[in-house]
NUKOL-14936 format. One line per field, with one value per residue (C-alpha): x, y, z; residue in one letter. Coordinates in pm, whole numbers. Each point is the difference from the previous one (the first is absolute). Layout:
! residues N
X	[X,...]
Y	[Y,...]
Z	[Z,...]
residuo	[A,...]
! end
This chain:
! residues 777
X	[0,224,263,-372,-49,378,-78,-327,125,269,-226,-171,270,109,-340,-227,-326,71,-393,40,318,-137,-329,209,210,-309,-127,270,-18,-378,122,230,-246,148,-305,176,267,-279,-268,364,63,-340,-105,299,-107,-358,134,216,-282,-351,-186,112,-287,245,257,-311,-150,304,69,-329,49,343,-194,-243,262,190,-374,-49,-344,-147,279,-3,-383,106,247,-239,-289,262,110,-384,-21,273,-112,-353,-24,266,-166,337,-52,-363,74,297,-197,-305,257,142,-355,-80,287,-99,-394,-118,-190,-266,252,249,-366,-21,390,-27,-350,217,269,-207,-191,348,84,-284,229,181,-134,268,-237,-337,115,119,-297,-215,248,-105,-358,65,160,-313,-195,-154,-1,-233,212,331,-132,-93,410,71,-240,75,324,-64,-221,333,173,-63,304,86,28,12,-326,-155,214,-119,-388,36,54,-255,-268,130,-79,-356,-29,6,169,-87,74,358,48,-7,203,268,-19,18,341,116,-24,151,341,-82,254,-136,103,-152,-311,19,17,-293,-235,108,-61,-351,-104,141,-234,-295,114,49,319,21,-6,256,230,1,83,350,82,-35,229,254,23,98,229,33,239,-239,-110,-305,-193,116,-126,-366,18,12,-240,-228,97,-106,-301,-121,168,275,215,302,-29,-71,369,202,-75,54,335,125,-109,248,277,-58,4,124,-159,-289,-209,-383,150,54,-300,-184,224,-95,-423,53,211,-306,-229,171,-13,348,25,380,73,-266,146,386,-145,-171,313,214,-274,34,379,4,-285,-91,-269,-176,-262,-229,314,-106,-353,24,269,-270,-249,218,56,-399,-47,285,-220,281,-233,278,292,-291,-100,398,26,-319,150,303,-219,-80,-296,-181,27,-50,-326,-133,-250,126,281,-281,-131,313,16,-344,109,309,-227,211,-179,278,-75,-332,-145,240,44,-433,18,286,-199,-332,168,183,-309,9,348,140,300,219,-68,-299,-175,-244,-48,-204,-351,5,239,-289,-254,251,6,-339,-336,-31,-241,107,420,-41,-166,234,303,-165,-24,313,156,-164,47,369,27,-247,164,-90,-340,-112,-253,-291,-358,-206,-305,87,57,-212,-262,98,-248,88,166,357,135,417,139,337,207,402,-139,-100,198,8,-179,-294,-145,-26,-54,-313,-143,50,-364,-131,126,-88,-376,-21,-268,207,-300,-41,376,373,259,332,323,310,246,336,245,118,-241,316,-77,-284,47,-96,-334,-99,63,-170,-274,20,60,-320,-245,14,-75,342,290,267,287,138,301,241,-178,-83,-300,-69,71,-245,-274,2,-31,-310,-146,31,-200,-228,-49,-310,118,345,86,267,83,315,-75,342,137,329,69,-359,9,-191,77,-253,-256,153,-24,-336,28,-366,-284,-119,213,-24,191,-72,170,369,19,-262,-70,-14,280,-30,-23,-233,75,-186,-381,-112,67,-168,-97,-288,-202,209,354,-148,-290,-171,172,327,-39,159,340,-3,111,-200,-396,-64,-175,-176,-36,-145,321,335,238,1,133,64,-267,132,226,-68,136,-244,324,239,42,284,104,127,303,89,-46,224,-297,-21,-264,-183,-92,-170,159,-35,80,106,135,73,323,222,-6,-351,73,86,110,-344,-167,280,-71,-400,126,234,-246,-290,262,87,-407,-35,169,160,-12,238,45,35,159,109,389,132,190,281,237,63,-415,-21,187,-94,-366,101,174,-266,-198,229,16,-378,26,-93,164,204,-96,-390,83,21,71,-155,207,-63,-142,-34,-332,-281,-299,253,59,-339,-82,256,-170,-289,220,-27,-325,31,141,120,-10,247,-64,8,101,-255,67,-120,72,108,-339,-230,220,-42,-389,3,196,-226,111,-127,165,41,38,8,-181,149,-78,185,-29,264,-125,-340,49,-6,-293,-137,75,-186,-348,50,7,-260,284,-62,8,368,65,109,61,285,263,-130,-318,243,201,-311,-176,308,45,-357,25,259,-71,-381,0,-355,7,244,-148,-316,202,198,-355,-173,328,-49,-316,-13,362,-295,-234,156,58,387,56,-284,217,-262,-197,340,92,-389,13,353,-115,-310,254,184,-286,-108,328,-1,-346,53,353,-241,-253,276,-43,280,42,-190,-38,-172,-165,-86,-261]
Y	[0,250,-118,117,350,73,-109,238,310,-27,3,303,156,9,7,189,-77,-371,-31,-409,-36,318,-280,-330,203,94,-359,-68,242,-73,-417,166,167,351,189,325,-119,-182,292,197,-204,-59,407,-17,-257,110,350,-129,-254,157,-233,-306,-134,-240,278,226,-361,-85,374,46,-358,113,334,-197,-208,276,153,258,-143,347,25,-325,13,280,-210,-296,169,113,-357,-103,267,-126,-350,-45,-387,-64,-195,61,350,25,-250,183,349,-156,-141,329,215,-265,87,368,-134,115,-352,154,20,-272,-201,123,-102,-369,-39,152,-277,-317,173,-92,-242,-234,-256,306,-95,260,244,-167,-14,353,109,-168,124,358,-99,-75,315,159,-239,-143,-357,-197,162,-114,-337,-42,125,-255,-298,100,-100,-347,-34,-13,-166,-141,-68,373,-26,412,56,-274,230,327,-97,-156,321,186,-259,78,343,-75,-244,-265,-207,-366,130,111,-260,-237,222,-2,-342,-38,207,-218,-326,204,57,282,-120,-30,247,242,-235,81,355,81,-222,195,309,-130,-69,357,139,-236,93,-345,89,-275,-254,287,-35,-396,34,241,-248,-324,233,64,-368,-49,295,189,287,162,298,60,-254,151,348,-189,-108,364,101,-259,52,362,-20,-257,226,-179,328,-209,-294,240,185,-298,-97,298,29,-402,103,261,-159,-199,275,338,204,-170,321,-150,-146,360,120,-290,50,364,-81,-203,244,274,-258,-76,439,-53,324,60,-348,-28,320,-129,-339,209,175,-286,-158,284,41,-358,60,346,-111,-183,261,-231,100,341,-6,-226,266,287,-193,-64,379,12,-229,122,359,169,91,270,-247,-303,294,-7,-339,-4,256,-219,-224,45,139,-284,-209,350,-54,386,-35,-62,249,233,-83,41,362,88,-121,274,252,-27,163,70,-148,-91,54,-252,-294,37,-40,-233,-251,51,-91,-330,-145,-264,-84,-306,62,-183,-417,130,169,305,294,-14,112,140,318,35,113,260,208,-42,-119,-165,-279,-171,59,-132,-334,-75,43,-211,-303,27,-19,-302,-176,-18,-24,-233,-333,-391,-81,-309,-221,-40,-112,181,-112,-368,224,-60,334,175,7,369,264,-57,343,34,403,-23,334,131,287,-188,232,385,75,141,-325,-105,377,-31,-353,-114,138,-220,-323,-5,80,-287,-242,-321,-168,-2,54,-178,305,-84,226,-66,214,52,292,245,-163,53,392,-27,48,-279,166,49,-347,-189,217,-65,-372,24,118,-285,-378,-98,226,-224,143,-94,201,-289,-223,45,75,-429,-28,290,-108,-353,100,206,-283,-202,171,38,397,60,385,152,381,179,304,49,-6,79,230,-39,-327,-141,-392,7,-378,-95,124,-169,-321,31,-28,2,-42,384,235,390,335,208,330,-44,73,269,-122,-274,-322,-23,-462,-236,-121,235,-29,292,380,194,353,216,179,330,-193,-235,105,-241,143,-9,-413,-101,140,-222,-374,-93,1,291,-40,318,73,337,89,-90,41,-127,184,-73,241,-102,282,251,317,182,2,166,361,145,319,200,74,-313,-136,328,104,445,104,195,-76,-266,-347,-217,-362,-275,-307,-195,-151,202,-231,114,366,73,327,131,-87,189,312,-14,-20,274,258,-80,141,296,81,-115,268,-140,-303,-347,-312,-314,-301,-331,-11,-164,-316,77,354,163,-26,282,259,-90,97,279,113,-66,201,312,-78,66,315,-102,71,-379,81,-53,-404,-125,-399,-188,-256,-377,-128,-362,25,16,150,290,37,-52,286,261,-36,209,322,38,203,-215,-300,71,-325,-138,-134,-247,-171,79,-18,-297,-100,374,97,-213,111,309,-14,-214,335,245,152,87,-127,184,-269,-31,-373,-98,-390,-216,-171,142,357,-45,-163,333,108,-321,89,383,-185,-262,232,249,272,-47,386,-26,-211,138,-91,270,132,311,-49,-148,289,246,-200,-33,405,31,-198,175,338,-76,-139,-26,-275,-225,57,-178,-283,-35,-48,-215,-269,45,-85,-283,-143,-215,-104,17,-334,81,-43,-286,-317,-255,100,-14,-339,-100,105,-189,-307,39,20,-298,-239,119,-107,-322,-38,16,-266,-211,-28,-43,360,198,344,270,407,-13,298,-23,280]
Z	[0,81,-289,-218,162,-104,-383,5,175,-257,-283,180,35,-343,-147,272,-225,8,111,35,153,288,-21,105,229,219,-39,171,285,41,95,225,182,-75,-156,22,-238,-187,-21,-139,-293,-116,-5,-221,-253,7,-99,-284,-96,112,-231,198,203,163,122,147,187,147,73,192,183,148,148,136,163,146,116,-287,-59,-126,-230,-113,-139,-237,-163,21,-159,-290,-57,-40,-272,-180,60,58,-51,255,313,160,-19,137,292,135,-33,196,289,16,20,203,219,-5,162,-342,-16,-257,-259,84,-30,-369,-107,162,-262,-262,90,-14,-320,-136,173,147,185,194,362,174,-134,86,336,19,-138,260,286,-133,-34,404,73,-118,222,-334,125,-249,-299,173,48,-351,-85,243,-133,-353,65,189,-385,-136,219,336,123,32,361,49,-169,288,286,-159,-17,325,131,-161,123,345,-26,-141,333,-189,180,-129,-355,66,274,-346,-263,311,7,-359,-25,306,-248,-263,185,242,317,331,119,-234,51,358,-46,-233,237,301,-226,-94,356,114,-254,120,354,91,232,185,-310,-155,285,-18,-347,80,253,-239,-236,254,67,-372,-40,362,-185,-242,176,-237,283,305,-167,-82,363,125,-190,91,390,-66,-157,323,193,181,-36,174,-191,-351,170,2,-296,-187,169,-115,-338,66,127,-342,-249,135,-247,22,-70,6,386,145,-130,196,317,-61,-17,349,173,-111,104,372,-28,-3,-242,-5,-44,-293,-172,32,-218,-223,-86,-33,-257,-198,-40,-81,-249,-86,-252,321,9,254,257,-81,56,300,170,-78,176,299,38,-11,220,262,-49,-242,-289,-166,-16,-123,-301,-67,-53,-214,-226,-75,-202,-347,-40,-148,355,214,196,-72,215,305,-98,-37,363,150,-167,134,339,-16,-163,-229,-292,-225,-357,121,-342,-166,260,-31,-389,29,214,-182,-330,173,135,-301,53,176,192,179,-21,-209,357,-71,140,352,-43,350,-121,-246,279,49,-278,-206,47,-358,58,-328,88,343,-123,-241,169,244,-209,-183,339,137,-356,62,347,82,146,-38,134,216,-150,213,0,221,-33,130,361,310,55,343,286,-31,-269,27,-97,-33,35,-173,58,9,215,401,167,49,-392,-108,-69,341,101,-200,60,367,71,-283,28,382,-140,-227,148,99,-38,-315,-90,101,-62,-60,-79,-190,66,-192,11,231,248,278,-44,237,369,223,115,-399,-75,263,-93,-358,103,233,-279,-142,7,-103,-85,-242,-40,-416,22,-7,-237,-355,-184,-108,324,196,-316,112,345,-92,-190,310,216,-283,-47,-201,-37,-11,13,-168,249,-159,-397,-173,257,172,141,-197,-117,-279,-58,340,-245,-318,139,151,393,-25,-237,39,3,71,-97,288,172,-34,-363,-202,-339,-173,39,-348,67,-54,318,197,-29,166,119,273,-99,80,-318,33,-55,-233,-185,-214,-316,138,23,-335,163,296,-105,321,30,218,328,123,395,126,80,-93,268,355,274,399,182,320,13,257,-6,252,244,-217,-64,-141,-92,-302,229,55,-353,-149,-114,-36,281,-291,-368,-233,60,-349,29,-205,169,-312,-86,-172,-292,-58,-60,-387,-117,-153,389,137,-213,53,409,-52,-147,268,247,-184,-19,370,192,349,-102,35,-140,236,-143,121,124,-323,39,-212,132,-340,-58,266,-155,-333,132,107,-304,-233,238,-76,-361,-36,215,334,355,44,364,-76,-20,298,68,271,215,-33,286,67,193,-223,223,59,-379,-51,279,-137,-372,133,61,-364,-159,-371,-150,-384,-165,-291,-341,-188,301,314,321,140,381,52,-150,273,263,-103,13,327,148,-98,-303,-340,-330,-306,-299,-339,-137,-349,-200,242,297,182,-150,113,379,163,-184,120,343,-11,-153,257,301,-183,-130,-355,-80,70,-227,-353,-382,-123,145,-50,243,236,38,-1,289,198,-23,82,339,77,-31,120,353,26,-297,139,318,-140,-155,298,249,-299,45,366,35,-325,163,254,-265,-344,-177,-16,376,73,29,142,-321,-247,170,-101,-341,-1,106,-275,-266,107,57,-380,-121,171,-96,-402,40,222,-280,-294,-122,-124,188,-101,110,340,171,369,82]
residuo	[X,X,X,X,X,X,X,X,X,X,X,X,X,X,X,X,X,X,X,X,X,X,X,X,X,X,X,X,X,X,X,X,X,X,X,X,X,X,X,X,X,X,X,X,X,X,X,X,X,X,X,X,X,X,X,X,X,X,X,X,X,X,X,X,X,X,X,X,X,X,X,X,X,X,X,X,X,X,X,X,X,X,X,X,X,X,X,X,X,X,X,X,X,X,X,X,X,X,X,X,X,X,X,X,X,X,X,X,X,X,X,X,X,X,X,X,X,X,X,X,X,X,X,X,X,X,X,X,X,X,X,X,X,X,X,X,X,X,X,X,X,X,X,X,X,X,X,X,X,X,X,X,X,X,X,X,X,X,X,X,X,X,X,X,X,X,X,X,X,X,X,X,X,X,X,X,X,X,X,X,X,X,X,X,X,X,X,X,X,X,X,X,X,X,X,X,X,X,X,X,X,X,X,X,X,X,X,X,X,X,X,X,X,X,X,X,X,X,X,X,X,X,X,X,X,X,X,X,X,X,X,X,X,X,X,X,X,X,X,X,X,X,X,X,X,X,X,X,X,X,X,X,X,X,X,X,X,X,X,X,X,X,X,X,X,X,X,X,X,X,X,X,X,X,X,X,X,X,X,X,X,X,X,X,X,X,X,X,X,X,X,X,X,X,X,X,X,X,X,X,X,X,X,X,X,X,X,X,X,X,X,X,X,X,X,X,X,X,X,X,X,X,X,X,X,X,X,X,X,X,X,X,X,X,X,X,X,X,X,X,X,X,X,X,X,X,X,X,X,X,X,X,X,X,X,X,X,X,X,X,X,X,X,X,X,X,X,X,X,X,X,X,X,X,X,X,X,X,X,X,X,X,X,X,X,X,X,X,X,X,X,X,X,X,X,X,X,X,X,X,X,X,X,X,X,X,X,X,X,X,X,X,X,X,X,X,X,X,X,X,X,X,X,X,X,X,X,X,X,X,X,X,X,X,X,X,X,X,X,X,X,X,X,X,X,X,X,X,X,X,X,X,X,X,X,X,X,X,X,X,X,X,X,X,X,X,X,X,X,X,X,X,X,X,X,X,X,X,X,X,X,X,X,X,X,X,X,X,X,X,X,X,X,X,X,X,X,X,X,X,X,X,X,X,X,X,X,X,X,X,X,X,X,X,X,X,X,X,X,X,X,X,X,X,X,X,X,X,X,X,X,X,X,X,X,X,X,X,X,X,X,X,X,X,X,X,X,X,X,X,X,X,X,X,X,X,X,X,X,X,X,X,X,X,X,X,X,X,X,X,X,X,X,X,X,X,X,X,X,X,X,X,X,X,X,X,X,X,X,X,X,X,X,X,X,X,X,X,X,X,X,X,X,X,X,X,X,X,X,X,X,X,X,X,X,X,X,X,X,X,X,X,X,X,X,X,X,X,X,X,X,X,X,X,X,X,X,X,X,X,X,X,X,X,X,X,X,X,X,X,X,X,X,X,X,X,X,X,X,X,X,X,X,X,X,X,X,X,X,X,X,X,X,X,X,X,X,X,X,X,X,X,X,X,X,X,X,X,X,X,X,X,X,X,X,X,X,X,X,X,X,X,X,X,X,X,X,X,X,X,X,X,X,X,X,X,X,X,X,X,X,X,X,X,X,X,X,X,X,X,X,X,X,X,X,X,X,X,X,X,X,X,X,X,X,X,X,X,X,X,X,X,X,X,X,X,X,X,X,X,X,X,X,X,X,X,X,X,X,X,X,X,X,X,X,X,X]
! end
């Protein structure tokens, strides 16, 4: 070889334009690994022979070796133009757009290969591997299958379509294409590998983790199993177990990148956040293209509270794995309005785009920024398409019929949340004669204080805690104790499991409180509303048949705040002026409800804002700023203290003359406790649920005249309260005196209408009927 490079750079160097000898000379480089030199000598025989498809092919193959892919499609596409019936040509272009995630059109070259070249099955399988990327299954299988037409004995088409099967949950279908590329020469150990893979996927851990171990017997070196192992440990979350075996895998490969990152997910599970971020690091600079690392790391600065360094991380990625919308949230948390315009546009315009491992955008950052019926559904089910997980097979209508209702409350949030803020009152209500309540809680359940959860534990008939088992697991534990009913409290909020619901822990089961619009699944059979969230015409948006109660939310009544009585003094409140309120989460506010707040204060003379203490420092004087911005004193915002004792929160509220409301998103929990204090609310009602529960709350309580359709009658009312006592004086007696007798604060009667919505339910499963819109009077 090198006796050959001294023959050729002679030539070159007495005839530079030697095209063919430049040619063979980076051949030779190109065996040798040393694409620079390679990439050199073909740029100069393409330029001294530009009509030679062959030069610009090989040319375009060394820059995609040495990670010019960009570069390398330009002098692809130039070689198809010169050549247009070479397969060669159109199979390297589509591995190198395919390479770039440009699947659509690396799709289009692998057809153009196999037009030329039917018996090509590189570029069948390709082509379905893109098909996959797009999360077109059925047209990857029928790459794959097309193939196995051919010939059957090409074992990687069997691996390939085994894979995609798995996806689907179709397990018994790829359980035989493994098997099938196991008889056609697949080792064991490989054979171990995609089985433990498959049963990950199926979340069969423990039948995964006997798998790794029957590997290790036959080769205990390859740290690929020990790597499986943690993952599996994780996932059943034996965080010491998932540790040690991250770290042999380790200790096996030292720049075992896909290790750290799982070392890194336990440590951030164990809220070991230092130790998680050290991992994530080390994954990276073993393999900066392991994006996963970099998402996982974000979500361990989330998760440790750090929401600015977590939006640093997500801004590493490329943009077509950045998960706007929670970037957007985090933003909105730090009032951080700066480009708010384009990250809005940006996410709107992404909403059809799969991202990372093909995941979609979450449809609860929708209820954020519009109230688009039509939007909100959509991104709904194009989120539960893909994430959905393998279901249990079950018949339940061979089950035994409970001397009473069975009813399962399945929440993230048994602890110090609005959840339980909101429904303590209710479930103590529910007749235990004709019900069994049980709760399944999962989470952050160690955030409640003793006292809270042997309350929480007391409301109920049983309290299971699923927090160390998975969801087969916690669903076969619901099917044996036979719940008729189970409720999702937690929807797809943080710390939900959607996959309880996937697999059916119970033959009815309910969207209810946690999450405000529709789960977009077919897994969830109804939704509790009230006619103001969810009109009738409003149904088609709401995958779930709609139950209608009087009343939507519950709330505890048994708080007393006759004892308390604070002062304006004592809250940093002025002695003097007009005290608006909005205790929403900052998250809530978006630059146009800002401005609409800003100008009522500049109309309302002596007047102040009072907002919640925002959870995140640099939100404060980012408030503040704004403030200034639009021309008002920064002084006139004022930021109540969190306190941990609700009745004294609850107590304080009513030092404040008006609420102002936000939209899309309403206030919710803040908006009852609001009412319950005494206080007026200003709001603005738009299409969606979560724009309309306020609303619902006003008409519910008999305060419907505060409730508005335009911004610009918001604004106008809220000025007119203000600067006319004697009309919010009115509004402020009629809450008084409906607080006693208003359907929004009568829980024996919301627990009654509850119950008549279940029993319906069970009714229509009982007699074989599919669930239908109920309306309980």
């Amino acid at each position: 070889m090198h006796h050959a490079i001294q023959i050729y750079t002679k030539i070159l160097e007495s005839n530079p334009g030697h095209a063919d000898a430049a040619h063979n000379l980076g051949i030779i480089y190109a065996q040798s690994r040393r694409f620079d030199e390679a990439v050199k000598y073909f740029k100069i025989a393409s330029l001294n022979n530009p009509e030679n498809s062959i030069f610009l092919c090989n040319l375009a193959t060394a820059l995609n070796d040495l990670g010019e892919t960009t570069e390398a499609v330009v002098y692809f596409e130039k070689a198809k133009q010169l050549n247009p019936s070479s397969a060669e040509v159109y199979y390297n272009l589509g591995n190198t757009y395919q390479k770039l995630n440009a699947f659509e059109k690396s799709i289009e070259c692998y057809q153009r290969t196999v037009e030329i070249n039917p018996n090509w099955f590189e570029a069948y399988l390709n082509c379905g591997n893109s098909y996959d990327a797009l999360g077109r299954s059925e047209e990857a299988l029928a790459c794959y299958d097309r193939i196995l037409t051919i010939n059957p004995y090409y074992a990687a088409a069997h691996v390939n379509k085994g894979n995609v099967l798995t996806k689907l949950n179709r397990i018994e279908e790829a359980t035989r294409a493994y098997d099938s590329a196991k008889q056609l020469g697949i080792n064991n150990i490989d054979a171990y590998l995609v089985s433990a893979e498959a049963m990950l996927r199926k979340g069969e851990y423990k039948k995964a983790i006997e798998l790794c171990n029957n590997g290790i017997r036959v080769n205990p070196y390859d740290p690929r199993f020990y790597f499986h192992l943690g993952m599996n440990f994780y996932n059943i979350r034996d965080l010491n177990s998932a540790v040690e075996s991250f770290k042999k895998a380790i200790s096996l490969k030292a720049d075992y990148a896909d290790a750290y990152n799982g070392l890194g997910l336990t440590f951030a599970k164990a809220l070991h956040f230092k130790e998680a971020q050290e991992n994530f690091e080390k994954a990276l600079s073993y393999d900066p293209s392991l994006f996963i690392a970099r998402i996982n790391s974000a979500d361990s600065y989330y998760a440790n509270g750090d929401i600015v360094l977590a939006l640093e991380a997500f801004k590493k990625l490329n943009l077509e794995n950045q998960p706007l919308g929670l970037m957007q949230f985090f933003k909105q948390r730090l009032v951080d309005w700066t480009d708010y315009d384009k990250d809005y546009d940006q996410f709107i315009h992404s909403l059809d785009r799969p991202r990372f491992f093909g995941t979609m955008e979450d449809p609860w950052h929708i209820q954020r920024i519009t109230d688009d019926l039509e939007v909100s559904k959509k991104v709904a089910v194009n989120f539960n398409k893909i994430t959905a997980p393998d279901f249990l097979k079950t018949d339940f209508a061979k089950r035994p019929k409970n001397a009473k209702i069975k009813v399962g409350f399945y929440s993230a949030d048994f602890r110090e949340h609005a959840v339980t803020h909101l429904t303590l009152e209710l479930f103590n209500l529910i007749d235990r004669s004709k019900f069994e309540i049980y709760a399944f809680g999962f989470g952050r359940q160690h955030a409640a204080s003793p006292e809270l959860r042997q309350k929480i534990e007391k409301t109920f008939d049983c309290y299971f805690d699923i927090n160390q088992i998975n969801d087969h697991d916690a669903v076969k534990l619901a099917r044996e104790l036979n719940v008729d009913i189970a409720v999702d409290l937690s929807g797809i909020t943080s710390e939900a499991r959607p996959g309880l619901f996937a697999n059916r822990a119970a033959p009815i089961q309910i969207n209810y409180l946690g999450f405000t619009s529709t789960m977009g699944t077919q897994y969830h059979d109804y939704i509790i509303a009230d006619p103001v969230v969810i009109p009738n015409e409003s149904r088609e948006f709401y995958t779930e048949k709609v139950v209608h109660i009087p009343c939507v939310m519950p709330y505890d009544t048994t708080h007393d705040l006759s004892g308390l009585t604070p002062t304006r003094m004592e809250q940093g409140l002025p002695e003097k002026g007009f005290i608006f309120c909005s205790y929403n989460q900052h998250f809530k506010i978006t630059p146009s409800t800002y401005d609409i707040w800003m100008r009522i204060l500049k109309s309302v003379p002596d007047s102040y804002l009072w907002m919640s203490q925002p959870y995140e420092p640099q939100a404060m004087p980012n408030l503040k700023k704004e403030a200034a911005n639009r021309g008002v004193d920064p002084s006139r915002i004022i930021f109540a203290n969190r306190i941990k004792d609700t009745n004294s929160h609850l107590a304080r509220i009513g030092l404040a003359d008006l609420f102002l409301d936000t939209f899309p998103y309403n206030a919710h929990t803040s908006a009852i406790d609001t009412l319950w204090a005494g206080v007026p609310i200003v709001t603005t009602t738009g299409r969606s649920f979560a724009s309309r529960l306020a609303g619902s709350l006003l008409m519910s309580v008999g305060l419907k005249d505060l409730v508005t359709t335009n911004f610009q009658d918001y604004e106008k009312l809220a000025i007119d309260l203000a600067l006319h006592p004697d009309k919010l004086k009115h509004y402020r007696e009629l809450l008084r005196k409906n607080r006693n007798n208003s359907r929004l604060f009568n829980m024996k009667q919301y627990a009654k209408n509850f119950e008549k919505a279940l029993e319906k339910m069970y009714q229509l499963d009982e007699s074989g009927l599919p669930p239908e819109h109920i309306v309980v009077q």
